[in-house]
KOLMARTI-442867 format. One record per residue (C-alpha): x negated, y negated, z. Coordinates in pm, whole numbers, padded with zeros to 5 digits, always signed. Last residue first. Layout:
<recs>
XYZ/...
</recs>
This chain:
<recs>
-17577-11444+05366/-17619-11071+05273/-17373-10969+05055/-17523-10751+04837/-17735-10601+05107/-17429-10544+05308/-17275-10363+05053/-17539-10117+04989/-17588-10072+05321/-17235-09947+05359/-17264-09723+05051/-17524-09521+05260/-17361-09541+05541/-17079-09401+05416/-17265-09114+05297/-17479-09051+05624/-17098-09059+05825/-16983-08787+05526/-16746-08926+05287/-16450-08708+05184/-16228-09007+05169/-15901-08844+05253/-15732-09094+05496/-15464-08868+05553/-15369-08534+05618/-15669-08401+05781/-15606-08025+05877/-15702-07781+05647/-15929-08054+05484/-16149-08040+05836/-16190-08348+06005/-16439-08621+05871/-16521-08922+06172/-16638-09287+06040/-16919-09529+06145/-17176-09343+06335/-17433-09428+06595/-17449-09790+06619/-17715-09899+06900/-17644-10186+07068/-17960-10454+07074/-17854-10684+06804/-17522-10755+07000/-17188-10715+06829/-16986-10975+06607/-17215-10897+06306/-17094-10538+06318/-16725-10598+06330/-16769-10757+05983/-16913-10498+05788/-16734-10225+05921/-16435-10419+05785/-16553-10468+05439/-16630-10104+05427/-16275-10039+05571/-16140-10185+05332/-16330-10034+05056/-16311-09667+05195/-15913-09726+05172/-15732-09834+05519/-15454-09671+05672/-15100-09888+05626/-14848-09764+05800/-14610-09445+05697/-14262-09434+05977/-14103-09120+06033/-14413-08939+05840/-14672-09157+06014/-14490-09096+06364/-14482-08743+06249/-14868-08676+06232/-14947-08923+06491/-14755-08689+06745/-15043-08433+06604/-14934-08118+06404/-15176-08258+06102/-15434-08470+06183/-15341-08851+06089/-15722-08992+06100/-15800-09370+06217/-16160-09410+06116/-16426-09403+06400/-16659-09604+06527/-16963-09498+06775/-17118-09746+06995/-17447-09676+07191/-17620-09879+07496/-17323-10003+07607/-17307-10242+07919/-16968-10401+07794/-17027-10737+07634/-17023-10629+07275/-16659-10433+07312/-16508-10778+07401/-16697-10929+07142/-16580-10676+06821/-16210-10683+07009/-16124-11019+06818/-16276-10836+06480/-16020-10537+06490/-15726-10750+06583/-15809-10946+06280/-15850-10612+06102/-15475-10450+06173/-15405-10326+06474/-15004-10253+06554/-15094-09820+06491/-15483-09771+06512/-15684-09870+06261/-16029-09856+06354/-16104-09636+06644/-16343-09645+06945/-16607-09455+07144/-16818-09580+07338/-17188-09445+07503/-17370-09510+07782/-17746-09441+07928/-17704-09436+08313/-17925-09711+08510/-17682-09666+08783/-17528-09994+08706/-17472-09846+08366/-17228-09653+08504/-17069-09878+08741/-17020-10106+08436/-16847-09849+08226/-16627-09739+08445/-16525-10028+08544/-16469-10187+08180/-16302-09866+08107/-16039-09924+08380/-15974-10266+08304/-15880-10115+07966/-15554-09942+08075/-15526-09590+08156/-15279-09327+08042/-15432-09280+07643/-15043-09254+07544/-15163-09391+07207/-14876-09655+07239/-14992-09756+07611/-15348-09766+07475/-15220-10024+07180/-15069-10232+07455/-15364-10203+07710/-15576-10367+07367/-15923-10327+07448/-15943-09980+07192/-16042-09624+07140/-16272-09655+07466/-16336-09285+07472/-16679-09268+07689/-17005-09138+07648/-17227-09033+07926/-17646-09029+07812/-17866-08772+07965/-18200-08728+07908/-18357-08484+08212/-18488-08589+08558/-18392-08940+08653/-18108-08883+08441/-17982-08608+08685/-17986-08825+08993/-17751-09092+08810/-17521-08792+08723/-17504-08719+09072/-17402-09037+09201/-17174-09105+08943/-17039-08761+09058/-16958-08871+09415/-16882-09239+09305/-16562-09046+09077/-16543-09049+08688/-16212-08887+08555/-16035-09230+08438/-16273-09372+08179/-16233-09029+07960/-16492-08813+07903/-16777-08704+07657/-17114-08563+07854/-17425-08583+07627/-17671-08327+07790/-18095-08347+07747/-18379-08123+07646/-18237-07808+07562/-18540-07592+07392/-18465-07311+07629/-18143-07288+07777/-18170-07408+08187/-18028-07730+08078/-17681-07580+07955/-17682-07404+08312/-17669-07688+08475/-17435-07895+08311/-17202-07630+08364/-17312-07524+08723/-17317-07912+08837/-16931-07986+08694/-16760-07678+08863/-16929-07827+09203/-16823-08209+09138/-16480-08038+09059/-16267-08024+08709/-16241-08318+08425/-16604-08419+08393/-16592-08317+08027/-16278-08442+07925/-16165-08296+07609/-16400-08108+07380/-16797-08274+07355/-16996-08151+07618/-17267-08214+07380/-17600-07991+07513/-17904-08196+07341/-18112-07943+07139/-18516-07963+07065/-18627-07869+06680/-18930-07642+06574/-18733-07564+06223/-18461-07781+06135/-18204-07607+05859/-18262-07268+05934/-18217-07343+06309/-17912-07507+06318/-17719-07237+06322/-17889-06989+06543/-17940-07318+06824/-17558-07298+06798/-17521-06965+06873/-17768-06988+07168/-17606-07333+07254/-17241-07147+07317/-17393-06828+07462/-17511-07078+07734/-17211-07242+07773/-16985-06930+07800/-16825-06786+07497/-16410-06725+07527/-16333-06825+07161/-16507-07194+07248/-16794-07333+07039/-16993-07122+06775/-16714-07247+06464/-16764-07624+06527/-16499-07824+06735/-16477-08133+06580/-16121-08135+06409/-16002-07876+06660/-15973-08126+06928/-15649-08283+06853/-15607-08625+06933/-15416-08865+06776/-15088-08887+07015/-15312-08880+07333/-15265-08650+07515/-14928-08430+07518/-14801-08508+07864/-14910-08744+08132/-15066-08825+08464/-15158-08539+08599/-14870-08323+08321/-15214-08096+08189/-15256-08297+07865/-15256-08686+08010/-15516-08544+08266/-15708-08391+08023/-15836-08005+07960/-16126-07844+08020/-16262-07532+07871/-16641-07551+07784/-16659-07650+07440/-17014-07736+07377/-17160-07918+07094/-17472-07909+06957/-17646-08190+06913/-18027-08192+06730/-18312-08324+06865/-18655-08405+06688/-18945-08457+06927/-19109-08735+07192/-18751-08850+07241/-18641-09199+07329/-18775-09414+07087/-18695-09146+06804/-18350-09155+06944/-18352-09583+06859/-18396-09531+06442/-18144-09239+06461/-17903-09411+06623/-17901-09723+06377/-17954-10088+06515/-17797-10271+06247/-17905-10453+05912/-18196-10213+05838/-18377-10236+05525/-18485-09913+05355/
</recs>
């Protein structure tokens, strides 16, 4: 099939001399816009329960954690590897000490060949750059960050408690130490609408990002979102739109960044609204289709 973006699975092969699978890891931090640091209540879309699969958490430690999730993948990929995602809040949230044993330990499982740490721009000292840059000299390791957006307005709104001069450092002193990085952002957030969308595509392109993931805006139920949206409804976008959308933001982003997923699917139970039902292989599916029918 023809490729019109860099796809994750396409650049992983590059990396890895075997299949690898993610599982994810919950292993009991918290935020410092959760825990009263610098804020209450995270951020008003978050609530981690809409990735958190049903081996993570309940009390398990990280290594029963991967050995139930190694179980449930492996029916479905015999013979594969595992990359440890340290996925649930802000994984380097706690002490440089706390953070070596967890990491650690999920690379002394068997058949774990790597760690993907999720975190916030604001919880990433020199000490445990330092450390993590050691560590990818001996095992895969790639540190993703929530972005969510460039606009310090729109992060003020989200009650995200950092402004986006902070992710640009964090970011660059990462990559400086030849650390693979990841973003994370959202289309759709309350006051952006797609122009606001496509001026950020650049901004997010010059970052030292080796991977990009794009989300969806989701109303979860019981989040602050949740009864903003039912105080106040604003426009969410249909598959369509947001097709069209996708489609545009990518050809404002370098060739070479990787595009790991387009859109996020939260449990019925708790998604209120967009309902698409579209799994991120689904969507891209149809989004190929698209952009091969309108190919310039």
């Amino acid at each position: 099939m023809e490729q019109y973006y860099y796809d994750f699975g396409t650049w992983i092969k590059k990396q890895l001399p075997y299949k690898v699978q993610k599982i994810s890891v919950d292993a009991g931090f918290s935020c410092p816009n959760r825990d009263g640091r610098i804020g209450k209540g995270g951020c008003i879309f978050c609530d981690n329960r809409t990735f958190n699969p049903s081996y993570c958490g309940q009390g398990k430690t990280v290594s029963q954690q991967l050995e139930d999730g190694k179980k449930f993948f492996a029916h479905k990929y015999p013979g594969m590897k595992y990359l440890a995602y340290f996925q649930a809040y802000t994984n380097t949230y706690g002490s440089l000490e706390h953070l070596k044993s967890i990491y650690e330990e999920a690379l002394g499982v068997e058949d774990v060949v790597g760690i993907v740490i999720g975190t916030r721009p604001d919880c990433v000292s020199e000490e445990l750059l330092d450390y993590l840059e050691a560590l990818s000299r001996r095992t895969f390791l790639i540190v993703e960050y929530g972005i969510e957006s460039c606009n310090d307005a729109t992060l003020k709104y989200i009650n995200r408690g950092h402004d986006f001069a902070c992710t640009r450092r964090a970011i660059e002193e990462t990559a400086r130490r030849g650390i693979l990085v990841g973003g994370h952002i959202i289309l759709g957030l309350p006051g952006e609408d797609a122009a606001e969308s496509l001026r950020q595509a650049p901004v997010i392109s010059s970052l030292p990002l080796n991977i990009l993931k794009i989300h969806q805006l989701q109303i979860i139920r019981g989040t602050r979102l949740a009864q903003l949206y039912s105080q106040h409804p604003f426009h969410l976008y249909s598959v369509e739109e947001y097709i069209e959308l996708i489609a545009r933001y990518i050809q404002l982003l370098r060739k070479d960044l990787v595009l790991e997923r387009f859109v996020s699917q939260s449990p019925p139970d708790l998604l209120i609204a967009p309902k698409w039902g579209l799994k991120n292989y689904e969507f891209a599916h149809r989004l190929n289709n698209y952009l091969k029918a309108n190919r310039p």
